[in-house]
Structure formats: C-alpha cells, structure tokens
KOLLUMVEX-182215 format. One record per residue: residue number from 1; y negated, x negated, z of N, C-alpha, C in turn. Coordinates in steps of 0.1 Angstrom, whole numbers, always signed. Atoms other than C-alpha are relative to their C-alpha. Last residue first. Example, Ala and Ser with C-alpha at 12.3 -4.5 7.8 and 13.67 -1.06 7.14 Angstrom:
+-----+-------+-------+-------+-------+-------+-------+-------+-------+-------+
|   n |  n_py |  n_px |  n_pz | ca_py | ca_px | ca_pz |  c_py |  c_px |  c_pz |
+-----+-------+-------+-------+-------+-------+-------+-------+-------+-------+
|   2 |   +11 |    +9 |    +0 |   +11 |  -137 |   +71 |   -11 |    +8 |    +8 |
|   1 |   +12 |    -9 |    +0 |   +45 |  -123 |   +78 |   -12 |    -9 |    +0 |
+-----+-------+-------+-------+-------+-------+-------+-------+-------+-------+
//
This chain:
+-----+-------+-------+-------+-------+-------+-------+-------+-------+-------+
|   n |  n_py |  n_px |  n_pz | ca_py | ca_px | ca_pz |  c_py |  c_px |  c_pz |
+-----+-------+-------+-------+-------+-------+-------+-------+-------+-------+
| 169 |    +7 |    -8 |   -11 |  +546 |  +491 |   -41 |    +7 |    +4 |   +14 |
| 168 |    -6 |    -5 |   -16 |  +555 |  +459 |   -62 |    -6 |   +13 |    +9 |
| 167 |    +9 |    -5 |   -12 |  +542 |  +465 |  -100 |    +4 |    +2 |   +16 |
| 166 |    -5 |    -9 |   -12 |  +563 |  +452 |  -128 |   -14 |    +0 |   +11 |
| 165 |    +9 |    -2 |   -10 |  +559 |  +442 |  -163 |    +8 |    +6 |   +10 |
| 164 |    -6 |   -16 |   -12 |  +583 |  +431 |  -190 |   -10 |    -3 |   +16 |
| 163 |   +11 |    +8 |   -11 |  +569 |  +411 |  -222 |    +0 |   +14 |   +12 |
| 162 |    +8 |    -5 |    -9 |  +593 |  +421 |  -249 |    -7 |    -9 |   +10 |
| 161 |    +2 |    +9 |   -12 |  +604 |  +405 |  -284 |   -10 |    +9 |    +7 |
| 160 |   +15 |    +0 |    -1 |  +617 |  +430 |  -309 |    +2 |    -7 |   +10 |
| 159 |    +9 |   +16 |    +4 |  +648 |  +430 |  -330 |   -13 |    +0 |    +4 |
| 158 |    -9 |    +6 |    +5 |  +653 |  +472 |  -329 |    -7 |   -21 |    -5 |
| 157 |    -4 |   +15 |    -8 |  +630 |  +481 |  -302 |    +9 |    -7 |    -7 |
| 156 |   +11 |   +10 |    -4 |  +609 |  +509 |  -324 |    +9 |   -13 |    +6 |
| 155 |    +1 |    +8 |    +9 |  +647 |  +525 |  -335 |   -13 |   -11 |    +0 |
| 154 |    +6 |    -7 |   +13 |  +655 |  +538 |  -300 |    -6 |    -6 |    -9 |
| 153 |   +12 |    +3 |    -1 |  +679 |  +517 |  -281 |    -7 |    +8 |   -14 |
| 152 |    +8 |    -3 |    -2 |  +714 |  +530 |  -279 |   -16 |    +2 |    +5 |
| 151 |    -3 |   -12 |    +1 |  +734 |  +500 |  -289 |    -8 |   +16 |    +8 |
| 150 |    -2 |    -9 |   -17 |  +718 |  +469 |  -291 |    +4 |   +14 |    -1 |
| 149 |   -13 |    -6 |    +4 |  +727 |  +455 |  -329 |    -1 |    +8 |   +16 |
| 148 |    -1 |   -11 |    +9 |  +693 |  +444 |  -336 |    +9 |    +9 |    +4 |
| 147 |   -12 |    +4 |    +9 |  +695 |  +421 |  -302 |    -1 |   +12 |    -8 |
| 146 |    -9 |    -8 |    +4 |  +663 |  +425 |  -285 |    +8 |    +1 |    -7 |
| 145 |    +1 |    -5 |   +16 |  +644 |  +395 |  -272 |    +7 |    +7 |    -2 |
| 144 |   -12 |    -3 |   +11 |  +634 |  +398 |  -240 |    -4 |    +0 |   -10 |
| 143 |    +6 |    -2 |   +10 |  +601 |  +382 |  -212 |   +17 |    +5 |    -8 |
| 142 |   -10 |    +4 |    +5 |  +599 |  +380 |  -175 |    -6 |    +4 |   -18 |
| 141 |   -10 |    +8 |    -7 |  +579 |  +390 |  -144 |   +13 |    -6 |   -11 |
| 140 |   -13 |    +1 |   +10 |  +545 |  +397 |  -161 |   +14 |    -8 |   +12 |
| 139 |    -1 |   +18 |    +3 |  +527 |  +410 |  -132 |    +7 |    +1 |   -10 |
| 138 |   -18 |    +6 |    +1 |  +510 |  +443 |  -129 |    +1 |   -10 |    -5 |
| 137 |    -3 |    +4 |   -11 |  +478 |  +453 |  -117 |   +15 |    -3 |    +1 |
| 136 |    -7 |   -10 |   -12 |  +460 |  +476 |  -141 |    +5 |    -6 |   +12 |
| 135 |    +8 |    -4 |    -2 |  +446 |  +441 |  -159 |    -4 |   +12 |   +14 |
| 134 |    +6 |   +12 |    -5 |  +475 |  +428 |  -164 |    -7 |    +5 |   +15 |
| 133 |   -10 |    -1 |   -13 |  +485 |  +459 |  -181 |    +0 |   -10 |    +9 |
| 132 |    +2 |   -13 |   -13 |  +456 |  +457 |  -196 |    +9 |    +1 |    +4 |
| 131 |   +11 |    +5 |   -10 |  +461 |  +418 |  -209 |    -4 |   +15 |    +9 |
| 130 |    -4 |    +7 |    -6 |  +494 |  +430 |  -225 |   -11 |    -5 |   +15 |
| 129 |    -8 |   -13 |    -7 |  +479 |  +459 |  -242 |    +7 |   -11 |    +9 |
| 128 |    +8 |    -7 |    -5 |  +454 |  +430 |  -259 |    +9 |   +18 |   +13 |
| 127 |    +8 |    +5 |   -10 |  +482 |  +406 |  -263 |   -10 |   +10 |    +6 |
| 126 |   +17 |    -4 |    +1 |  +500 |  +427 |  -283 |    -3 |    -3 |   +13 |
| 125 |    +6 |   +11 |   +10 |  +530 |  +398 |  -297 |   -14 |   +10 |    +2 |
| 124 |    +5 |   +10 |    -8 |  +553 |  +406 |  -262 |   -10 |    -7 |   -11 |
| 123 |    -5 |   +14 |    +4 |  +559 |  +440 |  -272 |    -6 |    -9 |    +0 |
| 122 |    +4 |    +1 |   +14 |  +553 |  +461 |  -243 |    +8 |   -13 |    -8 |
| 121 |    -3 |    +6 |    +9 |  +574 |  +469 |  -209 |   -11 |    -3 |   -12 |
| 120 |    +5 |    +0 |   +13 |  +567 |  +486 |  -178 |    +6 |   -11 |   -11 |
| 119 |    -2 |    +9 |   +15 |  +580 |  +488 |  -144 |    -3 |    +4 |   -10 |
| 118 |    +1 |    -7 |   +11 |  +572 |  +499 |  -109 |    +1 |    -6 |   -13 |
| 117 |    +4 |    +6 |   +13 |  +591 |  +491 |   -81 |    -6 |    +7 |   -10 |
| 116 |    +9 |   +11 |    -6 |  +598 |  +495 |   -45 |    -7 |    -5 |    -9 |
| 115 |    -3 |    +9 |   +10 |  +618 |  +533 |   -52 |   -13 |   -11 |    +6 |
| 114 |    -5 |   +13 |    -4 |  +623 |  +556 |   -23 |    +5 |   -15 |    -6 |
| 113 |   -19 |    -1 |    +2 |  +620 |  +588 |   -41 |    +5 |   -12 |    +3 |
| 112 |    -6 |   -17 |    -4 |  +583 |  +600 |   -25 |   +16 |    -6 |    -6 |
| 111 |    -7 |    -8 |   -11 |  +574 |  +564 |   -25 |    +9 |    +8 |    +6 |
| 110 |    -8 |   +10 |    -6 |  +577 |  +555 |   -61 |    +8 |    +3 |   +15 |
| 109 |    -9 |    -4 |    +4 |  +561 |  +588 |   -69 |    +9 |    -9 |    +4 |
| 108 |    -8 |   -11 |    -8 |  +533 |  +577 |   -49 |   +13 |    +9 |    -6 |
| 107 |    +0 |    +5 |   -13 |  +530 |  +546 |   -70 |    +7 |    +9 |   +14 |
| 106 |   -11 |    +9 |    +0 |  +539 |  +562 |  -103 |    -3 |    -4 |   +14 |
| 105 |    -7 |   -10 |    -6 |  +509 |  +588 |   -95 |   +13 |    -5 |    -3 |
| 104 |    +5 |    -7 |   -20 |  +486 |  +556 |   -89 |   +10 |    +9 |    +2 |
| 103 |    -9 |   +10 |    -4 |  +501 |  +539 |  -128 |    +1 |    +4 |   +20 |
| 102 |   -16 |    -3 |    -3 |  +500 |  +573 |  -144 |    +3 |   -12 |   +10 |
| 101 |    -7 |   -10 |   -12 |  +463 |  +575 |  -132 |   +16 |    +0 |    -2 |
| 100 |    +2 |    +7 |   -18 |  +455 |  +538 |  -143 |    +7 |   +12 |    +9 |
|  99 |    -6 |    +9 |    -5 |  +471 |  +545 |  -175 |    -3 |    -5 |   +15 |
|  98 |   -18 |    -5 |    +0 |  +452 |  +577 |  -186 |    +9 |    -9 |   +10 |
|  97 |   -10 |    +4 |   -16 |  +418 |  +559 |  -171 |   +14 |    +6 |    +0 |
|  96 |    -1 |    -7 |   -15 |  +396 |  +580 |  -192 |    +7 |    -3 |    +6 |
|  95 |   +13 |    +3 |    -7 |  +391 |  +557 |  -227 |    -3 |    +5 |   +15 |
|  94 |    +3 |   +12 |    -1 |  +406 |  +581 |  -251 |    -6 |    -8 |   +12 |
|  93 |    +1 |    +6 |   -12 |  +409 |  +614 |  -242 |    -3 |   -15 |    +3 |
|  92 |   +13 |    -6 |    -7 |  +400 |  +632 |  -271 |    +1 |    -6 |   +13 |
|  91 |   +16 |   +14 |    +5 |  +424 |  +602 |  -290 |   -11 |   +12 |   +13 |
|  90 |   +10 |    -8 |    +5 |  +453 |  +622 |  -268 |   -11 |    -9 |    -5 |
|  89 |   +12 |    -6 |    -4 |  +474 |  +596 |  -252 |    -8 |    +5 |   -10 |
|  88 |    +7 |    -5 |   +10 |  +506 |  +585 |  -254 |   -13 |    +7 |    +3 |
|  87 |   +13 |    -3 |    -1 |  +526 |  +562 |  -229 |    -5 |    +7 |   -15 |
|  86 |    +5 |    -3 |    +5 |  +558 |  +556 |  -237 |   -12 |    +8 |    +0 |
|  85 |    -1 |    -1 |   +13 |  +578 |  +546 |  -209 |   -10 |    +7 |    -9 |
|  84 |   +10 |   -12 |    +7 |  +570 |  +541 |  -175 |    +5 |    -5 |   -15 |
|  83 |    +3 |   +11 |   +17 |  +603 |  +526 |  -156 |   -10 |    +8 |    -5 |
|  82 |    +0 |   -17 |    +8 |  +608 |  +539 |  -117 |    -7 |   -13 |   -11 |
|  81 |    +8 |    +0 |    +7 |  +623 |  +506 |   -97 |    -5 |   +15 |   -11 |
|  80 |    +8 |    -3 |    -5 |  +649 |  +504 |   -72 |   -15 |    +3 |    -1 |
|  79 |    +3 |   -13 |    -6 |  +679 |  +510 |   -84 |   -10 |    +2 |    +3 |
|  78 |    -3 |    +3 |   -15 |  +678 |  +475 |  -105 |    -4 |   +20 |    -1 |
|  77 |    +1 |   -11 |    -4 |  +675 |  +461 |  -141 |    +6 |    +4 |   +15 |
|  76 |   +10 |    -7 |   -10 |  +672 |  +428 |  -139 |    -5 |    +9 |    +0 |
|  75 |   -12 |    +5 |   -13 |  +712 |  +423 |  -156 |   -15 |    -3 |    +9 |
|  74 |   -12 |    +9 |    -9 |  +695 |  +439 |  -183 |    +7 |    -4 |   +10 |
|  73 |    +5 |   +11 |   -11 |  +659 |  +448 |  -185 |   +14 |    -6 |    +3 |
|  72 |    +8 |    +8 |    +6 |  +657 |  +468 |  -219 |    +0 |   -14 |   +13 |
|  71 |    +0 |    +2 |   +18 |  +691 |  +487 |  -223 |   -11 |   -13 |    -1 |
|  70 |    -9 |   +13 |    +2 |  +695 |  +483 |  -184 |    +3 |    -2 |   -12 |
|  69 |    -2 |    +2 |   +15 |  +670 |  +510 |  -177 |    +6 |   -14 |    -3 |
|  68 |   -10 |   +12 |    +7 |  +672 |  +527 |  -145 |    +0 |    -5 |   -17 |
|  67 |    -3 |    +7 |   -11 |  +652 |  +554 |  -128 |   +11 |    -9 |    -1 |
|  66 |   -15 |    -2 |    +1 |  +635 |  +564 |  -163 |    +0 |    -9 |   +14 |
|  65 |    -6 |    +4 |   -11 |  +604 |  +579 |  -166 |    +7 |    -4 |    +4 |
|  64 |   -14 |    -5 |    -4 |  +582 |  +594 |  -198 |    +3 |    -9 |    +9 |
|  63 |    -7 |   +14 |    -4 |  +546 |  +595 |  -204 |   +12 |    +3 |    +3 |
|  62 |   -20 |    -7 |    +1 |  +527 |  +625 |  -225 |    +2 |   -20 |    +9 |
|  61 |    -8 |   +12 |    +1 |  +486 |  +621 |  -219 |   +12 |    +6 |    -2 |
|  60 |    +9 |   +15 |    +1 |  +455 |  +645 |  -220 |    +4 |    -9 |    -3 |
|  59 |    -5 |   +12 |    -2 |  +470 |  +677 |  -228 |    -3 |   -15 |    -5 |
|  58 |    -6 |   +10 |    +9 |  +447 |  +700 |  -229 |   +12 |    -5 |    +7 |
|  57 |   -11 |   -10 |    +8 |  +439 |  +733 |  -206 |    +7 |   -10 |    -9 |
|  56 |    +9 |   -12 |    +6 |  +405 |  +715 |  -192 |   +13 |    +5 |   -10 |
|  55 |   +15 |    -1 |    -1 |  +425 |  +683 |  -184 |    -3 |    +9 |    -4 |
|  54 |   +13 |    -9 |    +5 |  +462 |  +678 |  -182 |   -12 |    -1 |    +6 |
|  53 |   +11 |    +0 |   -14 |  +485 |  +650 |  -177 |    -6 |   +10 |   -13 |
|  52 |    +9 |    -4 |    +3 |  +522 |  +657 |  -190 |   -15 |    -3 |   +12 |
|  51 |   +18 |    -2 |   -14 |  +552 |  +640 |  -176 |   -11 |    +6 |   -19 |
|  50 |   +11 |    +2 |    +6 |  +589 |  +637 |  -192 |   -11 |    +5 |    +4 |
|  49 |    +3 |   +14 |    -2 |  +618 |  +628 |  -167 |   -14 |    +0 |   -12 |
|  48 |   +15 |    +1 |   -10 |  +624 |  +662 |  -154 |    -6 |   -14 |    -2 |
|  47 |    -4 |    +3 |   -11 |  +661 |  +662 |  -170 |   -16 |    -2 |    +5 |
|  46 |    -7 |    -9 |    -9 |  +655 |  +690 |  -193 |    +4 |    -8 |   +11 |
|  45 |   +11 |   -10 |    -5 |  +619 |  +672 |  -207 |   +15 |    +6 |   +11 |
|  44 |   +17 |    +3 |    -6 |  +635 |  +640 |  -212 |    -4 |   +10 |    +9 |
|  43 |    -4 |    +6 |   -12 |  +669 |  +653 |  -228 |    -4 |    -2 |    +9 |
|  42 |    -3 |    -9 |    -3 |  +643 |  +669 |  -254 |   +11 |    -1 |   +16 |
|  41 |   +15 |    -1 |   -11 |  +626 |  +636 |  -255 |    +7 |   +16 |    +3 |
|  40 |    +2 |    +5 |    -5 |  +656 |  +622 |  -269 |    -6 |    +3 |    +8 |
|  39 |    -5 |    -3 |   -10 |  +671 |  +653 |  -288 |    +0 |    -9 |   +10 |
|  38 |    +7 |    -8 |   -10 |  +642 |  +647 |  -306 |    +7 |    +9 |    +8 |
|  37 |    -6 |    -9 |    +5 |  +646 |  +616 |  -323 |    +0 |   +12 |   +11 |
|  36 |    -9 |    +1 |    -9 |  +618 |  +591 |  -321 |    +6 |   +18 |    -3 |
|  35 |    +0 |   -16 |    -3 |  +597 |  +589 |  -350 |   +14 |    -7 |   +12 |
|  34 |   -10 |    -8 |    +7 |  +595 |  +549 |  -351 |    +0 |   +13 |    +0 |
|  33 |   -15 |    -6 |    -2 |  +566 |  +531 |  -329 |    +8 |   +11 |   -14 |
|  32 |    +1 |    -6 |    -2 |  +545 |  +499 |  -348 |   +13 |   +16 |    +4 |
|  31 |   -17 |    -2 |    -3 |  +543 |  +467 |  -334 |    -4 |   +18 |    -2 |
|  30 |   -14 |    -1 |   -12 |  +509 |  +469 |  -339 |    +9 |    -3 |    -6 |
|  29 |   -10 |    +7 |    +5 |  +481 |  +463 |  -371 |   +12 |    -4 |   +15 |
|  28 |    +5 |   +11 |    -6 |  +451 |  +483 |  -358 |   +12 |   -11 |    -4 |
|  27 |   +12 |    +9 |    +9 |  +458 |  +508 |  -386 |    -7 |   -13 |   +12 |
|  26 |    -2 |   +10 |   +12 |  +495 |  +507 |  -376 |   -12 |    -2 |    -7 |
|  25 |    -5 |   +15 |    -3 |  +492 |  +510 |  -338 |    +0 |    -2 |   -13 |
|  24 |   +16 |   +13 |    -9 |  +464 |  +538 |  -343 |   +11 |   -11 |    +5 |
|  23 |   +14 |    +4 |   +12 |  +491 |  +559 |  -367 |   -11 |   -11 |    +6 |
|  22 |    -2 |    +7 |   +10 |  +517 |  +553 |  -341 |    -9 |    -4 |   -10 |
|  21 |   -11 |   +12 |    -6 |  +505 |  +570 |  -313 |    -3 |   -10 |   -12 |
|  20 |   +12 |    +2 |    +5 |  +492 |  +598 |  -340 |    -6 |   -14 |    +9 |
|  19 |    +4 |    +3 |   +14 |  +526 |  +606 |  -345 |   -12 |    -7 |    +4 |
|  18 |    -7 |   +10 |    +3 |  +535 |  +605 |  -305 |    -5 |    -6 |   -16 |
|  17 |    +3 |   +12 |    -7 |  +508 |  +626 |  -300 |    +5 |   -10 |    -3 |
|  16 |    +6 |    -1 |    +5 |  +522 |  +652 |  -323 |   -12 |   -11 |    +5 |
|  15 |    -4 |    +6 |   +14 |  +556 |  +648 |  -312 |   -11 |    +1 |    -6 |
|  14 |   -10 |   +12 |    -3 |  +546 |  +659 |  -277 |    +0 |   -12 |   -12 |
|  13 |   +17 |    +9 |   -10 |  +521 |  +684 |  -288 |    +4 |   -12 |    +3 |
|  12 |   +10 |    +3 |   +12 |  +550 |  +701 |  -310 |   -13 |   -10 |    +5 |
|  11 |    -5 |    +4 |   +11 |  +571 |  +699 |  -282 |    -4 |    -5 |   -10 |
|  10 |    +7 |   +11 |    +1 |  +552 |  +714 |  -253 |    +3 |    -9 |   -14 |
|   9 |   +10 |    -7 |    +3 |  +570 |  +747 |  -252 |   -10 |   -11 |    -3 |
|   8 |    -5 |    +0 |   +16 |  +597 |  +726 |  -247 |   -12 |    +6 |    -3 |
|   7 |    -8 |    -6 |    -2 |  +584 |  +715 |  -208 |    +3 |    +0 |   -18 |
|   6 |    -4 |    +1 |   +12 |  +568 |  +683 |  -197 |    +7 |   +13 |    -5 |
|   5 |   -10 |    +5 |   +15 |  +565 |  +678 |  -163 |    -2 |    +9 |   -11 |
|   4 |    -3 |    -9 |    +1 |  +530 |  +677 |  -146 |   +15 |    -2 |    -8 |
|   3 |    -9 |    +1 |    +6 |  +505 |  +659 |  -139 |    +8 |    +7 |    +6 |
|   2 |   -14 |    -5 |    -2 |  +473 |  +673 |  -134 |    +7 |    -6 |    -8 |
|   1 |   -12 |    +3 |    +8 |  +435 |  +663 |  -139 |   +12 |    +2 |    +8 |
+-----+-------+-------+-------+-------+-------+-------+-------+-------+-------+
//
C-alpha cells in the first residue's frame, strides 16, 4: 500500500467514495455526511492536503489534512497538530487497517513537519467509531457543540455535537 496525494484526475473516485461514505452511515442509521462542494476538495487536492492510499492500482482510502482547524477546535486549536479529516474507504477494502495506516503515516508525517499532535473528530452520538478511535490510540480530549450559524463549516457539522480526538507523537 501507498499514500499518496490526491490529484483531479481522481475526482470522480473521490466523490464516489464519499457518496457511498454516506450511504453506509445512513443504512446503519449515522450522523449522516452532506455532498460536500467541490471546490472544497478541489482546494484539497491543489494545496496537497488530500491523501490517497493505493492497493493493486485501486484506491483503497481518500483522507484529507488540515494544519489548523479553528472552525472545529476553537480557542484548542493549535500549530502543532495535523487534523485527519474524512476518512473514506473503498467497501473492497473494508476491514484492512485503512485507519491504523493513516494513523502511522500521520505520525511520521507529524514528525517530518514538526507537528506533536494528531487530531480527529466524530460525532459525539457514534459510539461505535468513537470506541475505534479509542481503540487506534487516541484520547478523547474534549467534546463541541456546533453553532448552526458557524460560518464556513461544511453542511454535515451544521448543529452537531463532537467528540474531539488526539494522539501525542
């Protein structure tokens, strides 16, 4: 397996993950995600901040990166931390440790740009995604509620309670 960034040519694969994302949070009954807009992930891909993992020519996973997020963490948002966002995974992959390898090649990524932190988020009512991230090796260090009216937050976080993860490396 390879990660990798993200390029346009990927696009349709991106958003077609992400669709199918959603569809398996709303027949298991999630918080489920929004279409996200696609000069979001297009911004993503041109600033180097959207990942690809490959396997045998596929794409196995999509995750995106941010080196600051003070939309979701506030006044404990910090320089020092890399954010994983949106994890997506291939159903053919299901089940193969996606999350553990983004959480290892987040670690040495950490390093390599002199960051001490790693951070995550879910919503704070799926226990079961809550308990793997746990699980992977991250603490809960806090909890938000999202104010509807937050100004560029993508339409999934509108009025949602979080459950915010971090990982010291």
């Amino acid at each position: 397996m390879e990660i990798v960034n993200s390029t346009t040519q990927d696009t349709d694969t991106i958003f077609e993950l992400y669709r199918l994302a959603g569809e398996y949070q709303r027949v298991n009954a999630y918080n489920q995600w929004k279409e996200f807009e696609p000069e979001l992930i297009a911004l993503e891909i041109k600033e180097k901040r959207h990942w690809k993992i490959i396997e045998g020519g596929q794409i196995a996973c999509i995750f995106s990166i941010f080196y600051n997020d003070p939309l979701l963490w506030g006044k404990d948002d910090n320089e020092f931390s890399i954010y994983i966002h949106r994890i997506a995974t291939n159903p053919a992959f299901k089940g193969k440790g996606m999350t553990k390898l983004i959480i290892d090649w987040a670690k040495a990524h950490a390093k390599e740009t002199g960051r001490k932190c790693i951070r995550m988020d879910t919503w704070a009512n799926n226990k079961n995604l809550a308990d793997y991230y746990i699980k992977c090796g991250f603490n809960i260090v806090g909890y938000r509620q999202l104010d509807k009216d937050a100004k560029g937050l993508p339409k999934h976080y509108s009025t949602l309670s979080l459950v915010l993860f971090e990982i010291v490396v």
